[in-house]
C-alpha positions in Angstrom: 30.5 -2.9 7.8 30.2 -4.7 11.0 29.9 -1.1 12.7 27.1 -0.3 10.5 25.7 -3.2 11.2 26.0 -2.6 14.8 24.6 0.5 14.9 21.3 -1.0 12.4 21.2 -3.3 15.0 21.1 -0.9 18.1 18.0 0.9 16.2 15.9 -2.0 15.9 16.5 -2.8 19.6 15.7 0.8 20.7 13.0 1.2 18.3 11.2 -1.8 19.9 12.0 -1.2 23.2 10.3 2.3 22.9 7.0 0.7 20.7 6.6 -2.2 24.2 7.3 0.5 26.9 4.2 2.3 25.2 2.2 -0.9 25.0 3.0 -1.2 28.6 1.8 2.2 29.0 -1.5 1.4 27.2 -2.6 -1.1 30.3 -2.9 2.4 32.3 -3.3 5.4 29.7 -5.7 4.0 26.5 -3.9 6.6 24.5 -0.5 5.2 25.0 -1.9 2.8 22.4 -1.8 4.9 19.6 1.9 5.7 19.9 2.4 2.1 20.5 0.8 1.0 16.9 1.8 4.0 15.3 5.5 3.5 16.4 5.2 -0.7 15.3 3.2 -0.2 11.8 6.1 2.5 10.7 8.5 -0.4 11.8 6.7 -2.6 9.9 7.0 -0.3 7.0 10.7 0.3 7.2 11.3 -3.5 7.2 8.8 -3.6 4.4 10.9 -1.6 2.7 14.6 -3.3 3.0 12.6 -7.2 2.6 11.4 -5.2 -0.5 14.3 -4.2 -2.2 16.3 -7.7 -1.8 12.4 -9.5 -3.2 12.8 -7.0 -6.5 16.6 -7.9 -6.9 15.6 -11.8 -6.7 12.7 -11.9 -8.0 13.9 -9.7 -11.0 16.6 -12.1 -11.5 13.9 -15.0 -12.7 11.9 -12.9 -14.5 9.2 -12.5 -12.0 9.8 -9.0 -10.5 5.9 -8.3 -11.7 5.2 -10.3 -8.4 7.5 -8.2 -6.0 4.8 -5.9 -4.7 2.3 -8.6 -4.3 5.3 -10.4 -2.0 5.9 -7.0 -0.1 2.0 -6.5 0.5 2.1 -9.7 2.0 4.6 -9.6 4.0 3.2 -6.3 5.7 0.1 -7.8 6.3 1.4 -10.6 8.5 4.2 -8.2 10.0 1.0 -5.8 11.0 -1.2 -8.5 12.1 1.3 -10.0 14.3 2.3 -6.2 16.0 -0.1 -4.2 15.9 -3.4 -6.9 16.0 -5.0 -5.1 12.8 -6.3 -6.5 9.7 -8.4 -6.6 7.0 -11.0 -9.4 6.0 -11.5 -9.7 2.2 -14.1 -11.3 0.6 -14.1 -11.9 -3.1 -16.3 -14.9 -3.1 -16.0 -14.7 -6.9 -12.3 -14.4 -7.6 -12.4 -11.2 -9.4 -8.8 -10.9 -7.7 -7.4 -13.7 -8.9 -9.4 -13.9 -12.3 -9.4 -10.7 -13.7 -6.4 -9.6 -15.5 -5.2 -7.0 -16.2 -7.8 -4.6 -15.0 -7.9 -1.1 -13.3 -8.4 -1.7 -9.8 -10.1 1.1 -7.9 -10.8 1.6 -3.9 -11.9 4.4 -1.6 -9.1 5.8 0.7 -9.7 6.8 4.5 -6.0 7.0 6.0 -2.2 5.7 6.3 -4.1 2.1 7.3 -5.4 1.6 3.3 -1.6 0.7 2.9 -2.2 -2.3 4.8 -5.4 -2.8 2.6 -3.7 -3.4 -0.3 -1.2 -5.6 2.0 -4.2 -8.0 2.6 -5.9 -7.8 -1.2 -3.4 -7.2 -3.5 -3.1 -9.7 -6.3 -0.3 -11.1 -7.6 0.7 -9.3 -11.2 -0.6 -5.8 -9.7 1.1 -3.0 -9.0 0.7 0.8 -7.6 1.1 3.6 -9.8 3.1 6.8 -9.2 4.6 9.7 -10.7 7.3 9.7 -13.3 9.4 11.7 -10.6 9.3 9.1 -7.7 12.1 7.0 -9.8 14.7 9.3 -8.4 13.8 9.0 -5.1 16.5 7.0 -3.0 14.9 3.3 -1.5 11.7 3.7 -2.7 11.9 5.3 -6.2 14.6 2.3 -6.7 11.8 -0.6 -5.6 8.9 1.0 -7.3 11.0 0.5 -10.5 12.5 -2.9 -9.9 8.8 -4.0 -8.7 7.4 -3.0 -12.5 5.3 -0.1 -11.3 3.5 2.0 -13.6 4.6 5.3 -13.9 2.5 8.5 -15.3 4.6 11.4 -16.3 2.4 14.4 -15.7 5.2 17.3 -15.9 5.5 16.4 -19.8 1.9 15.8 -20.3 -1.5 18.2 -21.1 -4.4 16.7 -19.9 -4.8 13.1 -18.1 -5.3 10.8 -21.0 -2.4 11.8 -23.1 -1.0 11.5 -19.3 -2.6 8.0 -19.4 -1.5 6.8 -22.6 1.8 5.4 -22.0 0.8 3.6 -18.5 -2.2 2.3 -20.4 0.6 0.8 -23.4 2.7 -0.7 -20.5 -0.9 -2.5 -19.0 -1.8 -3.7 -22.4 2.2 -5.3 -23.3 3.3 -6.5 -19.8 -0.5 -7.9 -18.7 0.0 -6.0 -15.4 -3.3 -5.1 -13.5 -2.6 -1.6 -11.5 -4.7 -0.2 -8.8 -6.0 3.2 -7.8 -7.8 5.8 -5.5 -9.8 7.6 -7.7 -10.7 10.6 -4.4 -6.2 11.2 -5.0 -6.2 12.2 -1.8 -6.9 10.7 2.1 -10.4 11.4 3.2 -9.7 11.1 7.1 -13.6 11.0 7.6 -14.9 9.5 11.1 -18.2 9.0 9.3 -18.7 7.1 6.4 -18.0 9.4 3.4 -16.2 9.8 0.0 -14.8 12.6 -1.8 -15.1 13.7 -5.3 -13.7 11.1 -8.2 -10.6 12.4 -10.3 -11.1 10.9 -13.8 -7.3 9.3 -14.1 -8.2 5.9 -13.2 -11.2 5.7 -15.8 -9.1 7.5 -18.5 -6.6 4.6 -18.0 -8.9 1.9 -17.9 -10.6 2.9 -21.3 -7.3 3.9 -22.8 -6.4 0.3 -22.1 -9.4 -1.3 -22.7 -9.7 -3.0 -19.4 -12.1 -3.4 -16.9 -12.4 -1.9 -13.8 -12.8 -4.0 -10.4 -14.2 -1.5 -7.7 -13.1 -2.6 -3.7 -14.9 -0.9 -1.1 -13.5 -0.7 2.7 -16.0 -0.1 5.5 -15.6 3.0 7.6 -12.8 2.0 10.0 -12.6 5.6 12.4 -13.0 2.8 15.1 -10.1 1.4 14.4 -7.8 4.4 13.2 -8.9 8.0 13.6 -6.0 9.8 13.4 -7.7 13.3 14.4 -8.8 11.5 17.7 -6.1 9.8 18.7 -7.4 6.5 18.1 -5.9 3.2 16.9 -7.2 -0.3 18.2 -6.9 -3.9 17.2 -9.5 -5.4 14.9 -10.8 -6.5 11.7 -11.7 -4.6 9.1 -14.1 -5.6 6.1 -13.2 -5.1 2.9 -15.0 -6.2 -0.3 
């Protein structure tokens, strides 16, 4: 035990050592900064992921694993702010986070960064949803389900709303708002821009007879533009 420990230990110091010497770097070569914040948000992430599965354990344990990912989210949000300077700014000036529940929470999605999105507005009794398949995967599959997440088992489904129904059942009995990108896939525009709406999200949200919240991110290629190389400190509005 204490070797593995030793060797968990020598990681983390590499790992950071690596993520400073490239912050270094940045002073003298601007695009040493996006290896720099790439290399400290997937360190973020991975310790995300560990303070994750202990939360679900705990937090399972007093009948309150429904608030696991909201304490995860968080806890990436202030891990990112702090290394990597990036953030998002919500404003909900009428609550609907914090009021409405359970509802179908729907966003537009730019890039890897909207992870960090939901780490500044997630709610407390929310989760993500994910295929039926993802609770046999090692780590996260194992969090996903000890969180409460909602899973939609396509493989043994015909269309999207018999797909739906089940996930829209669990809403309905465990009060659990879930929340959703409606494009299903990354747009990784530079220019504001969204892609075509899959109908899952509105399928759910009638088949559970809840409302849907929409949250809208402002274009952030200024901030992260992946194609370009680019990742910089800053704020990002989100409403």
């Amino acid at each position: 035990m204490a070797t593995i420990l030793a060797y968990v230990g020598y990681f983390f110091a590499g790992y950071t050592a690596l993520t400073l010497f490239f912050y270094a770097m940045a002073i003298v070569i601007p695009g040493a900064a996006f290896v720099a914040r790439s290399l400290a948000a997937y360190l973020c992430l991975i310790i995300s992921c560990f303070y994750g599965l202990a939360a679900s354990i705990v937090l399972r344990l007093f009948g309150l694993n429904q608030l696991s990912q909201w304490a995860v989210a968080r806890s990436f949000k202030y891990l990112m702010a702090w290394s990597t300077g990036v953030t998002f700014e919500i404003e909900d000036p009428e609550g609907h986070l914090d009021k409405v529940r359970p509802a179908v929470f729907i966003g537009n999605h730019q890039s890897e960064l909207d992870v960090l999105m939901l780490g500044c507005m997630f709610p407390k009794y929310c989760s993500v949803t994910a295929k039926a398949s993802l609770k046999k995967t090692p780590f996260l599959g194992w969090f996903m389900a000890l969180s409460g997440s909602i899973f939609i088992d396509r493989a043994n489904s015909k269309d999207a709303r018999e797909a739906m129904k089940g996930a829209a059942d669990e809403i309905r009995n465990r009060r659990q708002s879930v929340y959703m990108f409606p494009e299903g896939t990354r747009s990784y525009a530079k220019d504001p821009m969204m892609l075509p709406f899959k109908k899952g999200a509105f399928h759910l949200a009638v088949q559970a007879q809840v409302p849907i919240v929409p949250v809208v991110c402002a274009n952030y290629s200024h901030i992260l533009w992946i194609k370009g190389f680019v990742f910089n400190s800053g704020k990002i509005p989100c409403k």
